[in-house]
C-alpha positions as CSV (number, residue, x, y, z in Angstrom):
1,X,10.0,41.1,42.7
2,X,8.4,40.3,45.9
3,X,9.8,38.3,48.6
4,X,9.1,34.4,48.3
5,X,7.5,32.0,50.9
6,X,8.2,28.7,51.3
7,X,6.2,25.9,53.2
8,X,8.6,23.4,55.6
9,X,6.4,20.3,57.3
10,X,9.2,17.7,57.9
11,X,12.8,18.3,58.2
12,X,12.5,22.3,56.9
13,X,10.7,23.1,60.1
14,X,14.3,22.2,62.0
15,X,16.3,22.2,59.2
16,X,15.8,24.8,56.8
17,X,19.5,25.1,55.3
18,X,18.7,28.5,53.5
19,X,18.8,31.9,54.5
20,X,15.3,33.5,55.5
21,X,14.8,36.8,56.5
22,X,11.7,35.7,59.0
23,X,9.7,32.0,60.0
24,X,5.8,31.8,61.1
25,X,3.5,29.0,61.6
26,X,1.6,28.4,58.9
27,X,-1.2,25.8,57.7
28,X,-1.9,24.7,54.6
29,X,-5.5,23.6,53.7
30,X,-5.9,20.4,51.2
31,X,-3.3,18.4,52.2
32,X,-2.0,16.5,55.6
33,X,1.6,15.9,56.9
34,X,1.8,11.5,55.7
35,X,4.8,9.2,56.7
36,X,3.9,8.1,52.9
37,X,7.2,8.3,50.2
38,X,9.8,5.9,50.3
39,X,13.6,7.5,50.9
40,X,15.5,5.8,48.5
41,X,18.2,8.5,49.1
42,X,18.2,10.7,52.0
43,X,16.8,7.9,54.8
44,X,17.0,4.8,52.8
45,X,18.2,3.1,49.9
46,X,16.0,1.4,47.0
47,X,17.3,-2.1,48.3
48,X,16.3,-0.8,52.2
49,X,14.3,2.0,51.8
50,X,13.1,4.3,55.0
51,X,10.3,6.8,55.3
52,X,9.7,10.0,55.0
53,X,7.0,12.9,54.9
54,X,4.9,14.2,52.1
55,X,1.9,16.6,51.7
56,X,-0.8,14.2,50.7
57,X,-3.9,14.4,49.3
58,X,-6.8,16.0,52.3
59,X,-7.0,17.6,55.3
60,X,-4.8,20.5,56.5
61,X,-1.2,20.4,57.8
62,X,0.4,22.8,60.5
63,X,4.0,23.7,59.6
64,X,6.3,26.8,59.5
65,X,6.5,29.3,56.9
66,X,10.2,30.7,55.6
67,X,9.8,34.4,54.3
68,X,13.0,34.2,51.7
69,X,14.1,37.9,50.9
70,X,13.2,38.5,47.1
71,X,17.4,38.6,45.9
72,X,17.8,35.7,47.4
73,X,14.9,33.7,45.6
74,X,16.7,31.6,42.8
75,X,19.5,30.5,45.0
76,X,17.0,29.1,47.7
77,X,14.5,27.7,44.7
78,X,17.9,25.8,43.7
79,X,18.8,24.8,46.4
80,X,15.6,23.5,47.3
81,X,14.8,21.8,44.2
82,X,18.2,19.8,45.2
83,X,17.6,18.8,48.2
84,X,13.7,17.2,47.7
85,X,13.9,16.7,44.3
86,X,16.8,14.0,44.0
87,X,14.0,11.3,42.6
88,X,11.4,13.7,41.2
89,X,9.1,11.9,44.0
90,X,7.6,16.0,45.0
91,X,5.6,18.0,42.6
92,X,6.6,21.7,43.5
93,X,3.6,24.0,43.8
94,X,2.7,27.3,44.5
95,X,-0.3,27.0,46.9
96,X,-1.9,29.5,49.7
97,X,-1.3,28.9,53.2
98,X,-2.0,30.6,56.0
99,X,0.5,32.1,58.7
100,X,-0.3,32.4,62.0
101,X,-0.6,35.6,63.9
102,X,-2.5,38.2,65.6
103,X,-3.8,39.0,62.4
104,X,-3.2,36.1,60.1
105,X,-2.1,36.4,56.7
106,X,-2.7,34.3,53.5
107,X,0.1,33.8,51.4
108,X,1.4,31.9,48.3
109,X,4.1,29.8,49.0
110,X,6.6,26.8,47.6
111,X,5.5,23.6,48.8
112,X,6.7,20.0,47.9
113,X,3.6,17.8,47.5
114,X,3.7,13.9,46.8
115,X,3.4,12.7,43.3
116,X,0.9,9.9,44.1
117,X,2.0,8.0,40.8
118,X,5.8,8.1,41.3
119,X,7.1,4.4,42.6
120,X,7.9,5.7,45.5
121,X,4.5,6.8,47.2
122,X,3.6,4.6,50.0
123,X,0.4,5.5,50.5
124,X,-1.5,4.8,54.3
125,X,0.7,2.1,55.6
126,X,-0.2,0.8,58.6
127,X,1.5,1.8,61.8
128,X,3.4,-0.9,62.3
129,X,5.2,-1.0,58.8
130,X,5.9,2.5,59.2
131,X,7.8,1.5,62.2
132,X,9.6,-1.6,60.8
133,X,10.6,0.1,57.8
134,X,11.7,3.3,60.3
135,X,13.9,1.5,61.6
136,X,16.1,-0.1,59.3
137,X,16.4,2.6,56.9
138,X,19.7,4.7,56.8
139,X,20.7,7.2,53.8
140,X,23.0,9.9,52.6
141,X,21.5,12.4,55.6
142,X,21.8,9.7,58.3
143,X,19.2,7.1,59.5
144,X,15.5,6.8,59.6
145,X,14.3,6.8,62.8
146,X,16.8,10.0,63.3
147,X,14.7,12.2,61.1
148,X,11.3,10.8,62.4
149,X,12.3,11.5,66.2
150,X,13.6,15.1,65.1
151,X,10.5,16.1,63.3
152,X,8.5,14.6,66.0
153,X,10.5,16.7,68.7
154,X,10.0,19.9,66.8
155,X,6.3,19.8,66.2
156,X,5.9,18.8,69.6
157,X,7.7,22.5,70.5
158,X,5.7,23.7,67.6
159,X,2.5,22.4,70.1
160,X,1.6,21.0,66.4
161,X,0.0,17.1,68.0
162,X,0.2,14.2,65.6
163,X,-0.8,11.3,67.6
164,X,0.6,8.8,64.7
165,X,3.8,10.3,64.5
166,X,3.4,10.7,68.4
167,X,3.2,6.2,68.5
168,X,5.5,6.1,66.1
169,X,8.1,8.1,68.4
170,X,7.2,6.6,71.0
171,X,7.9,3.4,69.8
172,X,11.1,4.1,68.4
173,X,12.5,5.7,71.9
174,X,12.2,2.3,73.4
């Protein structure tokens, strides 16, 4: 069995919580990092729900790429599919990416996209709701504008530039 890829955009790129054996940037093609699920869970509740990221629909989305050694493929697949599939609100797929590199590399790999027809897709909000409802949300893993500001800080290392997430962390610094 070969080794198994998996794709991290939001909180996987600094907090993977399973053992890898190496981590590249990668991009994936047909989809685009979106503040667009509700946390109901993890940065929110369903009475005060936050935000969090998805892989929508379009585009392409820079993020880093977890090799997982092949004996230790079940127990990350597990653990994965507890940690971003609490409310079902992620299709898991196996989709291509692309790591970076001197000579880069396409791969399969496991990514979480949005289910656009689970309740909790968002969709485009505008800036300002995404920052409102930043704000007040707080979860099981802490609060809202915690995991936006972390994410924010690591792409920024990444030299990955997302000017909305950019105003959004901005904004929430103040």
């Amino acid at each position: 069995m070969s080794n198994l890829w998996v794709f991290g955009y939001g909180s996987l790129i600094w907090r993977p919580g399973f053992a890898h054996i190496s981590a590249r940037p990668a991009r994936l093609f047909g989809f685009h990092r979106s503040l667009c699920v509700y946390s109901w869970v993890h940065r929110g509740t369903q009475e005060n729900p936050g935000l969090v990221f998805g892989l929508d629909s379009g585009g392409s989305c820079k993020g880093m790429a977890y090799e997982v050694a092949s004996k230790d493929r079940e127990e990350v697949i597990t653990y994965l599919r507890a940690r971003e599939q609490v409310t079902m609100v992620y299709l898991e797929r196996k989709l291509p990416i692309l790591l970076d590199g001197s000579e880069p590399e396409k791969v399969n790999a496991v990514c979480y996209v949005v289910d656009r027809a689970h309740a909790q897709y968002a969709g485009a909000l505008p800036l300002d709701t995404q920052l409102k409802t930043v704000r007040s949300g707080v979860g099981q893993s802490g609060a809202n504008p915690e995991y936006v500001l972390n994410t924010a800080d690591h792409l920024s290392e990444l030299g990955i530039r997302d000017q909305n997430l950019q105003w959004l962390a901005s904004r929430l610094r103040e």
